[in-house]
C-alpha positions as CSV (number, residue, x, y, z in Angstrom):
1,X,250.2,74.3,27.6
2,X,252.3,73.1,30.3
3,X,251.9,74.5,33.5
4,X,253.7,75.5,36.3
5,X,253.2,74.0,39.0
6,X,255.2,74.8,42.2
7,X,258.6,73.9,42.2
8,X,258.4,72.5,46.4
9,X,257.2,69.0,45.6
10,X,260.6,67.7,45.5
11,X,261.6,69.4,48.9
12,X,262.7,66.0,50.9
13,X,260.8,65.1,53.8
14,X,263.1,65.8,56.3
15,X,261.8,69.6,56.1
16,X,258.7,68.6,58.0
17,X,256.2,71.2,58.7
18,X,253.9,71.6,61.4
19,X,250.4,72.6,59.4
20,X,248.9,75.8,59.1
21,X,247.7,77.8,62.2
22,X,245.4,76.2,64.9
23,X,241.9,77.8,65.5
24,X,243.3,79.4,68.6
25,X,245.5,81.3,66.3
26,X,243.1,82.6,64.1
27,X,240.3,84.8,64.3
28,X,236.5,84.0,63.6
29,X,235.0,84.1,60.7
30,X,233.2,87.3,61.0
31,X,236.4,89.4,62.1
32,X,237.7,92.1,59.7
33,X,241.3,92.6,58.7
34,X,242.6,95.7,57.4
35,X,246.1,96.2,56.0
36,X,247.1,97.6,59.4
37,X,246.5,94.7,60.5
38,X,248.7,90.9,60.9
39,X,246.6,88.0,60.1
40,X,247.2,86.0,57.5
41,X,235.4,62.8,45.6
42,X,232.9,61.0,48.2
43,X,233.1,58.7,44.7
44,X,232.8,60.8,41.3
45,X,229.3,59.7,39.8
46,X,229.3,56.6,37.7
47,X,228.7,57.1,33.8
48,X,225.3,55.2,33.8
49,X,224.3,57.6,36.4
50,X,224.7,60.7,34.7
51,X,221.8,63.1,33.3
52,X,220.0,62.3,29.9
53,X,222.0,64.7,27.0
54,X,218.3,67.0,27.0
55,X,219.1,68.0,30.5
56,X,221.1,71.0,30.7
57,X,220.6,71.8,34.5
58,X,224.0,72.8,35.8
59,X,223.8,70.7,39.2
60,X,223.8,67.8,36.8
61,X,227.2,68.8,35.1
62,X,228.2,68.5,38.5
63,X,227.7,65.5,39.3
64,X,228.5,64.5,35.7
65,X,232.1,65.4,36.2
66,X,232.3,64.5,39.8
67,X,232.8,67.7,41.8
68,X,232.8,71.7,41.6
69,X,234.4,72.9,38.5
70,X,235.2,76.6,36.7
71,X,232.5,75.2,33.9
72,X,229.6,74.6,36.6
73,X,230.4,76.9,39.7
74,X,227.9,80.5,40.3
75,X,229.4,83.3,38.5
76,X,227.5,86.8,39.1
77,X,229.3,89.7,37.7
78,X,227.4,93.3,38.4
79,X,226.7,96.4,36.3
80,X,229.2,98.8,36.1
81,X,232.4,96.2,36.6
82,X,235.6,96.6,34.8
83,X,236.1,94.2,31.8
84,X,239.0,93.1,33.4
85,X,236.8,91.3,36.2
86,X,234.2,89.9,34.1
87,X,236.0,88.6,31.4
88,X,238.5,86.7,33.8
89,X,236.8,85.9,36.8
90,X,234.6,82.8,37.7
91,X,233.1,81.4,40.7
92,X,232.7,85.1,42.5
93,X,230.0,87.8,43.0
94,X,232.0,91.0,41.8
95,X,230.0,94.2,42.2
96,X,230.7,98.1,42.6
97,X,230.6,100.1,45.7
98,X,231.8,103.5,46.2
99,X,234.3,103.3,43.2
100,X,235.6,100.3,44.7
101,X,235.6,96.4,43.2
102,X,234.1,94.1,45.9
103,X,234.3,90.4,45.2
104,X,232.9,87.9,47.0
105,X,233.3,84.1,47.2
106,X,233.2,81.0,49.5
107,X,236.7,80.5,48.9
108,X,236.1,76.5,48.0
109,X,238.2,75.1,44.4
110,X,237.0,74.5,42.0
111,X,239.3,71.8,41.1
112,X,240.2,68.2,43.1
113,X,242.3,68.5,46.4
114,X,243.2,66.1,49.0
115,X,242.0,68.3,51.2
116,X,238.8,68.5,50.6
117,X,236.4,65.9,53.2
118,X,237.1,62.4,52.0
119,X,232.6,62.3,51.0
120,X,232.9,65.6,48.9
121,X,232.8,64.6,45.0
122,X,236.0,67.3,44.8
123,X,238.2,65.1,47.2
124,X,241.1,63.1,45.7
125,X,243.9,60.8,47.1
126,X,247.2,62.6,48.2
127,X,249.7,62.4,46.0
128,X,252.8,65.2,47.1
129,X,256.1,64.2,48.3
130,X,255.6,65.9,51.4
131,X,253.4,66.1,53.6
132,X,249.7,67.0,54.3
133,X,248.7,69.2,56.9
134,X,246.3,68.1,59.2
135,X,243.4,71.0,57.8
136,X,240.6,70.1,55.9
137,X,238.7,72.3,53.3
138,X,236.0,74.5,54.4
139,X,233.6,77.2,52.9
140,X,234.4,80.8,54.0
141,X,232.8,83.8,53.2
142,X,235.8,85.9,51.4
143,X,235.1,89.4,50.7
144,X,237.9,91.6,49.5
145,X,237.8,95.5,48.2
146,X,240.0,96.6,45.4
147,X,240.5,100.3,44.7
148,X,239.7,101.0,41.1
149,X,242.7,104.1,41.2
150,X,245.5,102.8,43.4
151,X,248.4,104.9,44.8
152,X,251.5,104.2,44.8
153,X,253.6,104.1,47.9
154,X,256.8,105.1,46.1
155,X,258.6,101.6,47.4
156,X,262.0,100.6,45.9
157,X,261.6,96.7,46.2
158,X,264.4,95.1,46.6
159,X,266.2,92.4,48.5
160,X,266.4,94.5,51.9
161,X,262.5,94.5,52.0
162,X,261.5,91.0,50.2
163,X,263.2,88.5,52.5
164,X,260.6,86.4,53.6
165,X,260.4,87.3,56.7
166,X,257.7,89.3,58.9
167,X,259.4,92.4,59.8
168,X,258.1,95.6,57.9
169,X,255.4,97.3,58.0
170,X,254.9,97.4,54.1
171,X,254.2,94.0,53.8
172,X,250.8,92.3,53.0
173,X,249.0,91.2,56.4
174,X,248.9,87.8,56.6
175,X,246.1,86.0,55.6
176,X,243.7,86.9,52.7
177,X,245.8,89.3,50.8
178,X,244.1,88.7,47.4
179,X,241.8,86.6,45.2
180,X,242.9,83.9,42.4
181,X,240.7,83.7,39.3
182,X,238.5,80.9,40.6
183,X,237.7,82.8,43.7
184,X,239.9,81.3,45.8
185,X,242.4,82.5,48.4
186,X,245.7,84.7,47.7
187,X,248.1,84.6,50.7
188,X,251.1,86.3,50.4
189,X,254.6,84.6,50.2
190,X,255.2,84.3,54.1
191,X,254.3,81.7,56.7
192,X,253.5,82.7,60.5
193,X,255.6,83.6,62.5
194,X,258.7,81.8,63.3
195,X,257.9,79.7,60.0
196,X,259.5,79.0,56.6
197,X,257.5,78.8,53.5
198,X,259.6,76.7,52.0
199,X,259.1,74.0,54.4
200,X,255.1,74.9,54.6
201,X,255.5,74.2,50.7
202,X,255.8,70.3,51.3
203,X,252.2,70.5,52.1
204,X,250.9,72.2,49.0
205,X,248.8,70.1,47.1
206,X,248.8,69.2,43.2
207,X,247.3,72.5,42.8
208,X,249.8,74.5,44.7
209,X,247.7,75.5,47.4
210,X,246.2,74.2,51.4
211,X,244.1,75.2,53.8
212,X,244.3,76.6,57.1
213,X,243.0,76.2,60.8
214,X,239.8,77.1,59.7
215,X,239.6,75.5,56.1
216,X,240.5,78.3,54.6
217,X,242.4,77.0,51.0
218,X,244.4,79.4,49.6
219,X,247.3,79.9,47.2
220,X,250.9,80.9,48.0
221,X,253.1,80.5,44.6
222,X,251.5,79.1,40.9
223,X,248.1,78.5,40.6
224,X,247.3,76.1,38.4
225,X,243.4,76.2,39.0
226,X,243.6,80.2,37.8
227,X,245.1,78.9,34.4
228,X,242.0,76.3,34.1
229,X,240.0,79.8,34.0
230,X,241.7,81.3,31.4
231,X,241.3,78.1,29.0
232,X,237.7,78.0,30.1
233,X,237.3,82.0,28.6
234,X,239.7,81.1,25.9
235,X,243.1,82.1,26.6
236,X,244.8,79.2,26.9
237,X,248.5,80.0,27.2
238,X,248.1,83.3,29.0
239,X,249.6,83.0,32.6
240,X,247.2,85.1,34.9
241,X,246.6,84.5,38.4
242,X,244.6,87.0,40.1
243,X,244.6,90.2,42.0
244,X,245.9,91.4,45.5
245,X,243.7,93.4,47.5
246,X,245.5,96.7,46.8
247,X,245.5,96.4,43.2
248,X,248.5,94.5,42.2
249,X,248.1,92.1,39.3
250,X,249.4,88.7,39.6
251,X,250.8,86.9,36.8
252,X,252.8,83.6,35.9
253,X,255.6,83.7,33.3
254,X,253.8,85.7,30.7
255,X,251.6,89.2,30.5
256,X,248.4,89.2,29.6
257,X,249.2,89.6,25.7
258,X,251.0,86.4,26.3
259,X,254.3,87.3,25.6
260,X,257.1,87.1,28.2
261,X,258.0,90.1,30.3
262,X,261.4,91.4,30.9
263,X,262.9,89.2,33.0
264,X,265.9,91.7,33.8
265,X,263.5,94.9,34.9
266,X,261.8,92.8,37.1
267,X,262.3,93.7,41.2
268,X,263.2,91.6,43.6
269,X,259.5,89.9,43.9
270,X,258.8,89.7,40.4
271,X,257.2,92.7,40.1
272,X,257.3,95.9,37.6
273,X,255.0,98.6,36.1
274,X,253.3,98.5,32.9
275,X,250.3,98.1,31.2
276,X,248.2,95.2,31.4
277,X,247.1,95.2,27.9
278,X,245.6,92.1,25.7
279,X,247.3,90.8,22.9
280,X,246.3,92.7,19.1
281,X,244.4,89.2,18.1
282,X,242.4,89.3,21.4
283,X,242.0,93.3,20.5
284,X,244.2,94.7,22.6
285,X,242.5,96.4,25.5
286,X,244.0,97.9,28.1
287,X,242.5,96.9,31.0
288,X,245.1,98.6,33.5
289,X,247.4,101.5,32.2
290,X,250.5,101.6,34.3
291,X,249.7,98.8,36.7
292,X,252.3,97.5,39.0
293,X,252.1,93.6,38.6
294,X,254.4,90.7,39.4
295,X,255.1,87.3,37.8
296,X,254.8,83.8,39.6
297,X,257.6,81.5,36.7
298,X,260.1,79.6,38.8
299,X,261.9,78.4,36.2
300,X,262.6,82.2,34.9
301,X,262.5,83.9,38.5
302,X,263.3,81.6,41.3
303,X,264.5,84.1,43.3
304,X,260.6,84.2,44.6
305,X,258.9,82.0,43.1
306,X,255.7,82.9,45.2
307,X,253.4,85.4,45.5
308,X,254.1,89.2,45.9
309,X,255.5,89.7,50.0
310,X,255.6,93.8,49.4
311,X,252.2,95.8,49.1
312,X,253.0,98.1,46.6
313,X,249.9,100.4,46.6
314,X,248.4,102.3,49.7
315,X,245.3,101.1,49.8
316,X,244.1,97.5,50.3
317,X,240.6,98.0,51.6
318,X,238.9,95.8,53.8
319,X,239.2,92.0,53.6
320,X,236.7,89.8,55.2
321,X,237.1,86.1,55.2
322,X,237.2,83.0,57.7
323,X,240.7,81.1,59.0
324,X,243.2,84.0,59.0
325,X,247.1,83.2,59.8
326,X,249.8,82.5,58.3
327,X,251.0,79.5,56.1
């Protein structure tokens, strides 16, 4: 299927943007943010050198295909997690604790970026029509807490509370706010302060997404890389993204049974409650009854065409990860 990719390629390049934070602006790796908080291919192996068809090993795939991929990254998925999480989620350590869903990565795609060191087998030229900030990929060590039985903060979300700016304390802190499908980064849809995510959009890359200070890669609006997960488990055509760290589901212009929501219920970010159910053919389980979730489809919602700005649960838990800020 086609994919979505962000609609901010075309911006012109007179909205230039001045990269994502500098180190001095975020913390270190080791620091913890809670939601009261503000944060935020060296050369693909040649053919004649790949592995002999008996060898299986999964380093070898990698240097097969040139790079880190959702076929060949480390999946480790615990006993006890939801179905949801193990049946959509790659390149993560997902475990319980306490009734909460922990999942872990080291942030890095698993797809090509031009902002990945020019000797990594993942790195590819830049090809935007904007510009790329001056960050380069690192690993990070992500760790983000989802409550398995969210509360609602009884928000009305509408245009007085997502304007894409930092003002309210109901917005997602800046910086990790959630976790794609391929363990990457989820930012939420505003840039640091005194930016414009619009203009911070020129420097998205051909997966929609860029790094910060610290290397820290990370999504703001489609996510292209999440839907190479759900072809890779066989649901090709379903638009699902990932999870924010309260609970919020994160979907592009379908729901998870693949047909499209209700484009006229939806709030002003997207967002609306209902089940996130599977279609009758995949057998239809409910994987969250009720569930607040928004939608990522530009050409259907480009009001916000990014990712949710309003946390609409109580809880986000703690979120652990390196290169925090905005943008």
């Amino acid at each position: 299927m086609s994919r979505n990719l962000p609609l901010f390629f075309c911006l012109p390049l007179s909205l230039a943007l001045t990269g994502c934070p500098t180190d001095s602006e975020v913390p270190d790796d080791d620091d913890v943010v809670d939601d009261d908080d503000a944060t935020d291919d060296d050369d693909a192996t040649d053919d004649d050198d790949a592995t002999d068809d008996d060898d299986d090993d999964d380093s070898d795939d990698d240097d097969a295909t040139g790079g880190l991929t959702v076929d060949n990254c480390v999946t480790d998925i615990g006993p006890g997690v939801p179905s949801f999480y193990s049946r959509f989620f790659r390149c993560v350590t997902v475990r319980m604790e306490e009734g909460d869903v922990v999942i872990t990565s080291d942030g890095l795609p698993p797809h090509p970026s031009a902002y990945y060191p020019e000797n990594d087998p993942n790195w590819t030229e830049w090809t935007g029509d904007g510009r790329q900030n001056p960050n380069e990929i690192a690993p990070i060590n992500l760790e983000i807490r989802i409550p398995e039985g969210p509360d609602s903060r009884g928000l009305t979300i509408d245009e007085n509370l997502v304007d894409l700016v930092i003002n309210n304390d109901n917005e997602y802190s800046l910086g990790i706010a959630g976790v794609a499908l391929n363990g990457v980064a989820v930012f939420n849809s505003l840039a640091g302060p005194g930016d414009d995510i619009a203009d911070k959009a020129e420097s998205f890359d051909a997966y929609g997404g860029h790094p910060a200070g610290r290397g820290n890669y990370h999504y703001h609006s489609t996510m292209p890389g999440a839907l190479e997960v759900m072809d890779a488990v066989g649901y090709g055509g379903v638009e699902l993204y990932g999870i924010m760290c309260d609970g919020t589901v994160v979907l592009g212009c379908t729901e998870l049974d693949g047909n499209a929501p209700a484009w006229g219920e939806l709030d002003a970010q997207g967002g609306h409650v209902g089940d996130i159910e599977e279609s009758a053919e995949a057998g239809a389980e409910n994987h969250f009854g009720g569930r607040y979730h928004t939608h990522i489809c530009p050409a259907s919602q480009p009001g916000h065409p990014y990712t949710p700005e309003i946390q609409y649960y109580d809880e986000c838990g703690t979120v652990r990860g390196g290169g925090m800020g905005g943008g």
